[in-house]
C-alpha positions, 0 to 999 in steps of 0.5 A: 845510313844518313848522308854526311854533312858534304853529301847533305849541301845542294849539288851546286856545278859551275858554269865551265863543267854545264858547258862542258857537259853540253858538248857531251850531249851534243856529241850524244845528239849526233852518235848515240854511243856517246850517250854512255858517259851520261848513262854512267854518270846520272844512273845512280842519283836517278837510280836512287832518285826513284828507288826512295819513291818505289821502295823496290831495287827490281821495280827502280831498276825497271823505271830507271832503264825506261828513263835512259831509254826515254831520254836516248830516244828524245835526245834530239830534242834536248836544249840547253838551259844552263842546268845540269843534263840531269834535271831533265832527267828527273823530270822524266823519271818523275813522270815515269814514277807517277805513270808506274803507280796510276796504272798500277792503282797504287799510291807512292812510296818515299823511303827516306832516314831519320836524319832527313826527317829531323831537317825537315821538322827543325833546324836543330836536328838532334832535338827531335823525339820519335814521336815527332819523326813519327809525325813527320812522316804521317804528315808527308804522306798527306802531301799533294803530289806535287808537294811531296816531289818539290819536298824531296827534290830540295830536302832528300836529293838536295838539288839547288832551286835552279835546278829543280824549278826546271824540273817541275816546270815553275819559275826559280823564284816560285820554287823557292816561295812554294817549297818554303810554304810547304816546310812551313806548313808541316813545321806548324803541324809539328808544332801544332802536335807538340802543344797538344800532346804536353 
């Protein structure tokens, strides 16, 4: 089921609510039972985050609990950067995923709708035929992994830049050009596809 238009807007908290925040992780940093409120509040989204990349409730479920339980344990060393809790998070479920499908010998999975599909080939969803969703999803399967994360990150879980860059580890602004070069990449294949199949 595609999420709605609100859904669909990057996830955007204001500086009162890090703050705030913050003063739960400390709490956490000194008395791990105050790591419950985290726990209760990103599961879902990071649940989800990693059930798109497995395609699998029982498997996202067991990578998810690695992620809290990754996450309890380094506690300590969590600084503030002026993002939410939760980018730290999905660099380490990030980390887990890759970690799950290398041991396996496997390659990834992303399960994601039609509705996501049509944002990423045009900016007028509604146009878009099968074939060209069809497209789409081959050409995602092509990506570097690297790619496909900063793709999913923006489009799928529609973090804001800020947020992401601290994810992948890259500069807000490098995020932004790198993201960009790839949508831009597969809107030319689309295109690319469209002309030769008239």
């Amino acid at each position: 089921m595609p999420d709605s238009p609100e859904q669909n807007r990057s996830k955007v908290i204001s500086r009162s609510d890090l703050l705030e925040e913050w003063k739960i992780i400390q709490a956490a940093q000194k008395n791990p039972s105050a790591f419950g409120s985290l726990y209760k509040k990103y599961f879902p989204q990071i649940f989800k985050f990693i059930y798109r990349r497995t395609d699998s409730e029982q498997l996202a479920g067991d990578i998810t609990a690695q992620v809290f339980l990754k996450a309890l344990q380094k506690l300590s060393s969590y600084s503030f950067k002026g993002v939410p809790f939760s980018a730290w998070l999905y660099r380490i479920a990030s980390n887990e995923v890759v970690q799950h499908f290398r041991d396996q010998g496997k390659n990834r999975t992303v399960a994601i709708d039609d509705y996501q599909l049509n944002e990423l080939i045009s900016e007028e969803p509604a146009t878009n035929t099968n074939q060209e969703i069809g497209w789409m999803i081959e050409f995602l399967d092509e990506l570097k992994e690297e790619d496909m994360q900063l793709i999913e990150l923006r489009f799928f879980e529609k973090r804001p830049f800020k947020e992401i860059s601290e994810i992948v580890n890259l500069t807000e602004n490098n995020t932004k050009v790198k993201t960009y070069r790839i949508l831009e990449r597969l809107r030319k294949k689309i295109i690319l596809k469209q002309d030769q199949h008239k």
